[in-house]
C-alpha atoms as a printed R data frame, in Angstrom:
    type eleno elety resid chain resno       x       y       z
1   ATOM     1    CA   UNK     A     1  32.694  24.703  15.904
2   ATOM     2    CA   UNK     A     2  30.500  27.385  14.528
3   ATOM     3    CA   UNK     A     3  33.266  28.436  12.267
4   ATOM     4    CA   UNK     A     4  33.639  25.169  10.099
5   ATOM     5    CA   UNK     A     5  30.215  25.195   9.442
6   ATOM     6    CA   UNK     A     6  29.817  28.511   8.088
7   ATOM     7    CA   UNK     A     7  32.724  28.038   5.839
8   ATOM     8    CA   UNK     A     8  31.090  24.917   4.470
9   ATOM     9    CA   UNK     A     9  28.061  26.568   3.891
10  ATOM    10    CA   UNK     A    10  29.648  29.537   1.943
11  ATOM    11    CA   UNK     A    11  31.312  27.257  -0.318
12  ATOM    12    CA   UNK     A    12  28.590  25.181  -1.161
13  ATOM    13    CA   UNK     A    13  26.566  28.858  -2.031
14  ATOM    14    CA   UNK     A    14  29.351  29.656  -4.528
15  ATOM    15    CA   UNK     A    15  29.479  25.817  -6.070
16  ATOM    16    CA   UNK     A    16  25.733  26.336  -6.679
17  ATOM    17    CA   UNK     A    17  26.180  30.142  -7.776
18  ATOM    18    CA   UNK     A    18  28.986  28.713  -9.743
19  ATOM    19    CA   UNK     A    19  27.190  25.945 -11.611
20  ATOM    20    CA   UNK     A    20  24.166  28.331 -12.601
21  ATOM    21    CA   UNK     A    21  26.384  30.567 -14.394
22  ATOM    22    CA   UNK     A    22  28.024  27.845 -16.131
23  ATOM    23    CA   UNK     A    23  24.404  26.534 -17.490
24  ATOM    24    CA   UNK     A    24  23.961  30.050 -18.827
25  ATOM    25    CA   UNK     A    25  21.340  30.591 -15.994
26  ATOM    26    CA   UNK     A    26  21.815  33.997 -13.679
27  ATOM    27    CA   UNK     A    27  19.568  34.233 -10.124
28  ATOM    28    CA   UNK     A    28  17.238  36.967 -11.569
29  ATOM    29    CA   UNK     A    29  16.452  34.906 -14.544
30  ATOM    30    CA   UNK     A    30  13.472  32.364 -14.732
31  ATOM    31    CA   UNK     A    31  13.964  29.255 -15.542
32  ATOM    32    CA   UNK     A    32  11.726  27.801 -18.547
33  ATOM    33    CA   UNK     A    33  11.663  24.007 -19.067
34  ATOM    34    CA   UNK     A    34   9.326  21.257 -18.832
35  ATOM    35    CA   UNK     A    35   6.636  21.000 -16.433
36  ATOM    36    CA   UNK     A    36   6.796  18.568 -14.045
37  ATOM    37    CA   UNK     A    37   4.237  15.255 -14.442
38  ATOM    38    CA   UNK     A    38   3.020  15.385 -10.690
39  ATOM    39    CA   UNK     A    39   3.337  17.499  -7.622
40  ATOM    40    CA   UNK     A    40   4.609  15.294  -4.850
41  ATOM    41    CA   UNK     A    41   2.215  12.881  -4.501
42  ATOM    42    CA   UNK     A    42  -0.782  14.249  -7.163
43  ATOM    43    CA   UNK     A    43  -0.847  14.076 -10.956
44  ATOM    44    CA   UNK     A    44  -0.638  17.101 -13.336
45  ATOM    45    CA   UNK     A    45  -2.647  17.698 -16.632
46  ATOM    46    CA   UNK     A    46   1.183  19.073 -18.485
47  ATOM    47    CA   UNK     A    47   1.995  16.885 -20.684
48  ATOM    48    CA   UNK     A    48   5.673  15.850 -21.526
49  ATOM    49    CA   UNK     A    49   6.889  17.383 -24.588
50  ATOM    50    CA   UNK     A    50   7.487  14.996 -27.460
51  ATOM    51    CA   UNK     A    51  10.566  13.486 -27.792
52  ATOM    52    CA   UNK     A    52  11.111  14.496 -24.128
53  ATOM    53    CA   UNK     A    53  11.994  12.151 -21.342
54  ATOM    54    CA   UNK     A    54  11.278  12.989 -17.826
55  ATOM    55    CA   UNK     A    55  13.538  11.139 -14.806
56  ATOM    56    CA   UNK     A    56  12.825  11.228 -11.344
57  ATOM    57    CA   UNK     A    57  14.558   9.177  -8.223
58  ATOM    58    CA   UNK     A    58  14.848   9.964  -4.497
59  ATOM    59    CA   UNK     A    59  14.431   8.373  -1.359
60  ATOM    60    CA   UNK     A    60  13.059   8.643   1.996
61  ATOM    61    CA   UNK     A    61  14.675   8.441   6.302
62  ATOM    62    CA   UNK     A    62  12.733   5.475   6.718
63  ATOM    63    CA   UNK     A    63  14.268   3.809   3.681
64  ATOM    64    CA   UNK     A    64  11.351   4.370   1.041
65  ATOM    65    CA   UNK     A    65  12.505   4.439  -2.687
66  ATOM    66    CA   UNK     A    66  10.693   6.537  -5.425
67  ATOM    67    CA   UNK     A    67  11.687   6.511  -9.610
68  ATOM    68    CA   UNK     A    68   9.569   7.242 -12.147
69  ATOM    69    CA   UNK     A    69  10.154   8.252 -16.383
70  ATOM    70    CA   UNK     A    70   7.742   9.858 -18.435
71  ATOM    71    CA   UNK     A    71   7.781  10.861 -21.785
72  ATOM    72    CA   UNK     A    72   4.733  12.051 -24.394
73  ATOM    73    CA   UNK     A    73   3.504  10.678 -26.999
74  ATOM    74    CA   UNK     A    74   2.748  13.248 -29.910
75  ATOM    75    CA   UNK     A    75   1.333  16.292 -27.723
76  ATOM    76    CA   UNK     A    76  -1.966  14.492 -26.725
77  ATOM    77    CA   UNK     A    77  -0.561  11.879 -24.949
78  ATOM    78    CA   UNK     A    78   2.200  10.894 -22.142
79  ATOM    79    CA   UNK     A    79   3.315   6.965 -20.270
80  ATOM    80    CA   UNK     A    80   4.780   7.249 -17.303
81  ATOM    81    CA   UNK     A    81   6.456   4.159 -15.303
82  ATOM    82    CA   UNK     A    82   7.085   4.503 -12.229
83  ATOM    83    CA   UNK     A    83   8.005   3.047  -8.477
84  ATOM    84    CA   UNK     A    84   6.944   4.586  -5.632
85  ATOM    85    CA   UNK     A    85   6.185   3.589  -1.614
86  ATOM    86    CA   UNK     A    86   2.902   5.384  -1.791
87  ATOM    87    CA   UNK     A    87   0.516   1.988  -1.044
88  ATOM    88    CA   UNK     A    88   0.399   0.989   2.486
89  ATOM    89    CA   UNK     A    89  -0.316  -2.212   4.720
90  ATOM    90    CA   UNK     A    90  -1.426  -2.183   8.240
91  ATOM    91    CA   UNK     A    91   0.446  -5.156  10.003
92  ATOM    92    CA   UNK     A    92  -0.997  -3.744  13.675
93  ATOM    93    CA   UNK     A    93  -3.957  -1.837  12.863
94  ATOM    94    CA   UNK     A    94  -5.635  -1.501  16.563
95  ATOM    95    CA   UNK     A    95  -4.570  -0.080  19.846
96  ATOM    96    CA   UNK     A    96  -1.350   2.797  20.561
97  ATOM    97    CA   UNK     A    97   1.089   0.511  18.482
98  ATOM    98    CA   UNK     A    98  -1.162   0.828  15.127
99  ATOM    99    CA   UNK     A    99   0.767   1.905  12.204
100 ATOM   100    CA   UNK     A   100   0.668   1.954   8.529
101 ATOM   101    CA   UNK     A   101   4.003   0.575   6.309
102 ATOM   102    CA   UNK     A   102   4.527   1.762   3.388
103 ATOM   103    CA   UNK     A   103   4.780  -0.896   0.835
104 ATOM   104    CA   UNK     A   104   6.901  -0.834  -2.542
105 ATOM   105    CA   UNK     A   105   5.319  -1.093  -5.907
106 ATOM   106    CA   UNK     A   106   5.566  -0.783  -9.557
107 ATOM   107    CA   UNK     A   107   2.912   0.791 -11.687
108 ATOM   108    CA   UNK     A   108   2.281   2.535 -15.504
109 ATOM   109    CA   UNK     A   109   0.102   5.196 -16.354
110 ATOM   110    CA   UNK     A   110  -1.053   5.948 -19.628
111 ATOM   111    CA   UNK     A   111  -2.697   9.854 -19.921
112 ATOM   112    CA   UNK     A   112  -4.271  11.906 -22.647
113 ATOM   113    CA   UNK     A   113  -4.504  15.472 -22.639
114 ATOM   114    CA   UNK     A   114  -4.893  19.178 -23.930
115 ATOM   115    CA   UNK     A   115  -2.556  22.359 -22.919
116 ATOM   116    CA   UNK     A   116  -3.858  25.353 -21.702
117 ATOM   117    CA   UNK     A   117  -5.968  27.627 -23.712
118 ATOM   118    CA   UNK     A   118  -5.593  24.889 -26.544
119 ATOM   119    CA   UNK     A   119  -9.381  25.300 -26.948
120 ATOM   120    CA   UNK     A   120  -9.839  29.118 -25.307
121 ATOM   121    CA   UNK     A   121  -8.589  31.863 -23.488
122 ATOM   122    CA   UNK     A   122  -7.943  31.176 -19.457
123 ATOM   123    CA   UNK     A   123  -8.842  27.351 -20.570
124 ATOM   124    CA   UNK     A   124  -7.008  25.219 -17.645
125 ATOM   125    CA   UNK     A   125  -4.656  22.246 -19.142
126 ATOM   126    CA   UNK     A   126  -6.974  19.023 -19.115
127 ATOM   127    CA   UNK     A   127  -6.053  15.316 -18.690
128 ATOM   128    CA   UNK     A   128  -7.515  11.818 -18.156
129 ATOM   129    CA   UNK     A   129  -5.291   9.330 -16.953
130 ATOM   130    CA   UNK     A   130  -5.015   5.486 -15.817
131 ATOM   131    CA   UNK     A   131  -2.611   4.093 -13.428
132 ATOM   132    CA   UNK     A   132  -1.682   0.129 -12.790
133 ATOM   133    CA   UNK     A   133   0.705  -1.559 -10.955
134 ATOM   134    CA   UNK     A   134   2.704  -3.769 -13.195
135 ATOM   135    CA   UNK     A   135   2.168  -7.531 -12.443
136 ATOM   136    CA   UNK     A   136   1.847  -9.537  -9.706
137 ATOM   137    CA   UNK     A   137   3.878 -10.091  -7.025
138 ATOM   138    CA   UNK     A   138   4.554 -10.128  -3.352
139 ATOM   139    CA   UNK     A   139   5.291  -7.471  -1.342
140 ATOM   140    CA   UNK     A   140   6.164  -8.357   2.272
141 ATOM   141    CA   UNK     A   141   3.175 -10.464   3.676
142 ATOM   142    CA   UNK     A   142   0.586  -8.704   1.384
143 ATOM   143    CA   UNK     A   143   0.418 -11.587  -2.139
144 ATOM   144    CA   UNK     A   144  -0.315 -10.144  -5.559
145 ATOM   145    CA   UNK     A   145  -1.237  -6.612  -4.729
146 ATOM   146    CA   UNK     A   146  -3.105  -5.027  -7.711
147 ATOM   147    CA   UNK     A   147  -3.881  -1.047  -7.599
148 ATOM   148    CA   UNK     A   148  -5.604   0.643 -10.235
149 ATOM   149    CA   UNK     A   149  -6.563   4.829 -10.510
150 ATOM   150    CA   UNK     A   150  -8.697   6.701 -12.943
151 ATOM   151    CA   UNK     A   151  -8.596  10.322 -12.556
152 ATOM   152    CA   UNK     A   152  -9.528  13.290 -14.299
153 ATOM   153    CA   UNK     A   153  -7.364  16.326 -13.413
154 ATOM   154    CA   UNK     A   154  -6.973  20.116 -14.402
155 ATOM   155    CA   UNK     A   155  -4.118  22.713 -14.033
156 ATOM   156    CA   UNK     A   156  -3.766  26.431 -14.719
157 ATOM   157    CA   UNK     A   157  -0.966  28.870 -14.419
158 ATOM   158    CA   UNK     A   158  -1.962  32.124 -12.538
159 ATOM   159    CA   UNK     A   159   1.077  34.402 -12.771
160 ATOM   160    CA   UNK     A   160   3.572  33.035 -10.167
161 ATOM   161    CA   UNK     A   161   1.025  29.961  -8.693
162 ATOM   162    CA   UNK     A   162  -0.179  26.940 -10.431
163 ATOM   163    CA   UNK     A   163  -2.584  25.293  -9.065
164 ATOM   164    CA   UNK     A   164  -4.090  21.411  -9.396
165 ATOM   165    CA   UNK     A   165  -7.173  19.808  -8.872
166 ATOM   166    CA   UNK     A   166  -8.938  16.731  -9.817
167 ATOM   167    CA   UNK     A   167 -10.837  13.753  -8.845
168 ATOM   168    CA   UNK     A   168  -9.988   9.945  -9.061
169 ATOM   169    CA   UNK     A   169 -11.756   6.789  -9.060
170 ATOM   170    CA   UNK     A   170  -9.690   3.512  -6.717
171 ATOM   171    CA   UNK     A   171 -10.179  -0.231  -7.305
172 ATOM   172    CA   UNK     A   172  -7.312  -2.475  -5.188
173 ATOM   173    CA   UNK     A   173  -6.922  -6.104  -4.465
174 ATOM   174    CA   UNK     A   174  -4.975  -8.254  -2.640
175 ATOM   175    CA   UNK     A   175  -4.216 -11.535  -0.668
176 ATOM   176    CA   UNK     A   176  -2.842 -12.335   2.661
177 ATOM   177    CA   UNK     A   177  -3.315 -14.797   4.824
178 ATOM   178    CA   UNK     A   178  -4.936 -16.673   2.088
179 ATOM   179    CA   UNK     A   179  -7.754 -14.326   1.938
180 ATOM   180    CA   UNK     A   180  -8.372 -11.941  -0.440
181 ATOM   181    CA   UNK     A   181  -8.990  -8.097   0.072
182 ATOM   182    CA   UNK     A   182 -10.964  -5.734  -2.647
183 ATOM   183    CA   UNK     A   183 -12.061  -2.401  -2.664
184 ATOM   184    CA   UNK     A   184 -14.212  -2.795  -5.584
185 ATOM   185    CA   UNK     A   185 -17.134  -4.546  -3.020
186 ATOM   186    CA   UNK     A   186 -17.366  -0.733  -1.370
187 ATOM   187    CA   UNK     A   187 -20.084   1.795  -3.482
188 ATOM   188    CA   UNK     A   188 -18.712   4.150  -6.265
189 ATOM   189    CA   UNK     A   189 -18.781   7.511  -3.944
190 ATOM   190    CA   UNK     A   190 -16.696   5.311  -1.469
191 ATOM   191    CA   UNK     A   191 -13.618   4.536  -3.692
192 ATOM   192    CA   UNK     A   192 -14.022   8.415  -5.633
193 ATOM   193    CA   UNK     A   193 -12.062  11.239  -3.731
194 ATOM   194    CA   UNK     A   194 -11.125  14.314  -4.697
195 ATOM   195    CA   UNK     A   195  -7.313  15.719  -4.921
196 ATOM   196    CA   UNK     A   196  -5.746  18.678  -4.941
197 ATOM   197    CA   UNK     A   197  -2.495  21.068  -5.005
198 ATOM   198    CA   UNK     A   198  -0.037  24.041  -5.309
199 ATOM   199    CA   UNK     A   199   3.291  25.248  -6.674
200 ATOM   200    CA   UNK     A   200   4.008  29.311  -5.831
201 ATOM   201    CA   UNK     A   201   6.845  30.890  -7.445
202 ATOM   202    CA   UNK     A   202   8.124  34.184  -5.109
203 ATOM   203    CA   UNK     A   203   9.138  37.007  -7.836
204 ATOM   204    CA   UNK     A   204  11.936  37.164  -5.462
205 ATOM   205    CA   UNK     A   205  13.543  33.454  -5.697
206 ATOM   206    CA   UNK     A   206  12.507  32.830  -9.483
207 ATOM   207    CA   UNK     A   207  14.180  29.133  -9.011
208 ATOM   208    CA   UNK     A   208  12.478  28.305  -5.768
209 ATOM   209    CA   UNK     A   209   8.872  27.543  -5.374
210 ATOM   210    CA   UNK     A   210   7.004  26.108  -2.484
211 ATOM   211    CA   UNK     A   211   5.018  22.462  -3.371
212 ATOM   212    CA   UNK     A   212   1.785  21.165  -1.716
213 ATOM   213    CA   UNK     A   213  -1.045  18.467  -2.383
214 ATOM   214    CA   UNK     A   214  -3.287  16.103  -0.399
215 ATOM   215    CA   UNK     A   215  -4.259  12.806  -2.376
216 ATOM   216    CA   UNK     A   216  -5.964   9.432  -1.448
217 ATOM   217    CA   UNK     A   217  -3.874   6.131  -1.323
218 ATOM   218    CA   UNK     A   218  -5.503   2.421  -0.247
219 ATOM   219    CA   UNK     A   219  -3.981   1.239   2.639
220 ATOM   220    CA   UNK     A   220  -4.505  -2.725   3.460
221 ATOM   221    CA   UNK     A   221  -5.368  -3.688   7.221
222 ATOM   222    CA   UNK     A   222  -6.115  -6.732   8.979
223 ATOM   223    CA   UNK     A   223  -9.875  -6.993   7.293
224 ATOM   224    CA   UNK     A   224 -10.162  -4.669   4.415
225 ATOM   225    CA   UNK     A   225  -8.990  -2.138   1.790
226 ATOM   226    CA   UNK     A   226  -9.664   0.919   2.442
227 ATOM   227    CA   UNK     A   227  -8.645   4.524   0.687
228 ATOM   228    CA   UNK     A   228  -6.784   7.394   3.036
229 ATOM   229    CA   UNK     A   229  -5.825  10.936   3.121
230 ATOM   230    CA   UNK     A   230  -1.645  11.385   2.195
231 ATOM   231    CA   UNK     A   231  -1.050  14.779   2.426
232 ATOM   232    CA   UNK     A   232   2.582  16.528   1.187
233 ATOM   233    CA   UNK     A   233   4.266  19.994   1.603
234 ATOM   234    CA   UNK     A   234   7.897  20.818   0.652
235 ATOM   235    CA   UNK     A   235  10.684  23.027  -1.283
236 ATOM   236    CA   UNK     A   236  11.158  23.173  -5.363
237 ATOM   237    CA   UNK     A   237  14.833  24.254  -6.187
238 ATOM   238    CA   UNK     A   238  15.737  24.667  -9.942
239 ATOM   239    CA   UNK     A   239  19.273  23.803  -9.833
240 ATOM   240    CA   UNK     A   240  19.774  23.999 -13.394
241 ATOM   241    CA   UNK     A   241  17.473  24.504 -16.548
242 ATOM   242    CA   UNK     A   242  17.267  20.703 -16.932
243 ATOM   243    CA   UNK     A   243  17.415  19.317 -13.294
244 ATOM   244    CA   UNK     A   244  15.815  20.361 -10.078
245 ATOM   245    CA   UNK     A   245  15.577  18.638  -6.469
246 ATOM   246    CA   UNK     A   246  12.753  18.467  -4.043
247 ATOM   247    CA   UNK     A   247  12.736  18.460   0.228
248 ATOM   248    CA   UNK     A   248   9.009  17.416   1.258
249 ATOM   249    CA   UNK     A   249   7.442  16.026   4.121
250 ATOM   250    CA   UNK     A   250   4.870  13.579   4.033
251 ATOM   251    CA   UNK     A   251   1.808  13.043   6.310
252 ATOM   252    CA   UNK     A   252  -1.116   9.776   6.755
253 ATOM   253    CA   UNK     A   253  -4.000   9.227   7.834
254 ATOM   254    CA   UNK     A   254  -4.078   7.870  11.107
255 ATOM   255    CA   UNK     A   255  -0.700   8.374  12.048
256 ATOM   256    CA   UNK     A   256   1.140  11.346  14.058
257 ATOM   257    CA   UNK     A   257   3.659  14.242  13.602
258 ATOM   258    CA   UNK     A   258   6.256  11.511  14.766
259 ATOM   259    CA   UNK     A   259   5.480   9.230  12.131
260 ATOM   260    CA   UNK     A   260   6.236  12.183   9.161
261 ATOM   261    CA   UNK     A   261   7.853  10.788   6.388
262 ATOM   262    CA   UNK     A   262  10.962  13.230   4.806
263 ATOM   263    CA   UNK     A   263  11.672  12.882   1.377
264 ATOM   264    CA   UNK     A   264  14.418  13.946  -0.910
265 ATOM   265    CA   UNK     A   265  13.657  13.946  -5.169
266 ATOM   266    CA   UNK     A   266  16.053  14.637  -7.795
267 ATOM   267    CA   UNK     A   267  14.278  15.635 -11.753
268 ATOM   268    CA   UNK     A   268  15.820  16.061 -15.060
269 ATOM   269    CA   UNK     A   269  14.710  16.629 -18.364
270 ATOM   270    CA   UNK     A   270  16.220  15.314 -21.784
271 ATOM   271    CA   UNK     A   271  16.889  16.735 -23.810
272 ATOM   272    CA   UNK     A   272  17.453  20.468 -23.338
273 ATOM   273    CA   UNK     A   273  15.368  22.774 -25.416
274 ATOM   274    CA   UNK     A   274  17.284  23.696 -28.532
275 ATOM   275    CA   UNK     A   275  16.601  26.813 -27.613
276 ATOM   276    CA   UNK     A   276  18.752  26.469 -24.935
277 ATOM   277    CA   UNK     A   277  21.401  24.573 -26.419
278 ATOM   278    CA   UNK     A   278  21.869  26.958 -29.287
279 ATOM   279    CA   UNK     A   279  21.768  29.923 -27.046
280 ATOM   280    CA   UNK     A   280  25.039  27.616 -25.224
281 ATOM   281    CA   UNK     A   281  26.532  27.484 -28.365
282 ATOM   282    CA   UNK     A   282  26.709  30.808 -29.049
283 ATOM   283    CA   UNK     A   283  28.684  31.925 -25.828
């Protein structure tokens, strides 16, 4: 039985191996291309190149969806539209059967920003952003669900680890059972949190790096709106120098190793550098 396996794995190393070299890409060389708009669950301050489009899609084993395209504006700007299962709703919020569902929804961001050392030397990248969800509609029992996020968030490259950290302000809304749910009635420090993470790049596995952040997401119970922890850890494999794919696992508030969400994410990038493409034209 062992046997099969092994062969399966083998070929599937030399399909990848096999691919890389046909992108013009060898496993000692590091791959350049657009930095990503978010860590799993976090914002970056990167920007999106102009004239650059950004696609993302995956899914998760409890049937969770996640797409998202970005693209900048100019190089001070970026939108980003996306559709993710990062909200939650608390059907049974009391005793050993609690749990938190995550809920579908659609949202847009519109961010502004400045690269790193655009002003000075060691100067992190710097952005201000604003996410909504896009209408309003229903999602399960929980009526016109509204979700909105200012943040503020910086980024700097430190050799082989970037690192991430910001702070965002939370207003939600939304109705069920006829009555309506807001988060705006808490105080300002109640609905600010800070966020944070991580992507290191081994020397060693050029292609590979190891992903991490812990962000804030309202969850809707029986009585009120109320933001919690949503922490994320997983793999970064550039497959190519214009798509990668992601393995994460993701962790709530409130909720136990059992309850772990696992996530698969696919990213490209269009188009290529034409740097890259002329260096493909020349072989």
């Amino acid at each position: 039985m062992h046997i099969p396996i092994k062969i399966a794995v083998h070929r599937a190393v030399l399909v990848v191996l096999a691919i890389g070299q046909g992108a013009g890409i060898s496993a000692a060389e590091p791959i350049r291309t657009a930095r990503a708009p978010r860590v799993l669950h976090i914002p970056t301050a990167h920007l999106q190149p102009p004239r650059q489009v950004h696609v993302s899609a995956g899914g998760t084993h409890r049937g969770g969806a996640f797409a998202a395209i970005s693209t900048g504006l100019g190089r001070l700007a970026e939108i980003d539209v996306e559709v993710s299962d990062r909200l939650a709703g608390c059907r049974q919020c009391a005793g050993d059967d609690r749990r938190a569902d995550a809920l579908v929804a659609a949202s847009a961001l519109f961010k502004v920003g400045l690269g790193e050392n655009h002003l000075v030397q060691w100067q992190p990248a710097l952005a201000l952003g604003f996410r909504t969800t896009l209408g309003t509609r229903r999602v399960d029992d929980f009526d016109r669900l509204r979700v909105a996020r200012l943040y503020a968030v910086a980024s700097k490259t430190l050799s082989s680890l970037q690192l991430h950290v910001g702070f965002d302000i939370w207003d939600a809304a939304v109705r069920r059972d006829g009555q309506r749910r807001v988060l705006s009635n808490q105080p300002l420090s109640d609905r600010t949190r800070p966020f944070g993470g991580f992507a290191w790049t081994p020397s060693l596995y050029p292609r590979t790096s190891l992903i991490g952040d812990i962000s804030w997401s309202p969850v809707v119970d029986e009585n009120r709106v109320e933001l919690r922890w949503l922490a994320g850890w997983g793999a970064y494999y550039q497959a190519l120098d214009w798509a990668s794919i992601e393995l994460s696992v993701r962790h709530r508030q409130g909720q136990g190793l059992g309850d772990a969400t696992v996530a698969i994410r696919v990213n490209a990038s269009f188009p290529r550098s034409r740097a890259r493409l002329h260096k493909g034209r020349q072989k």
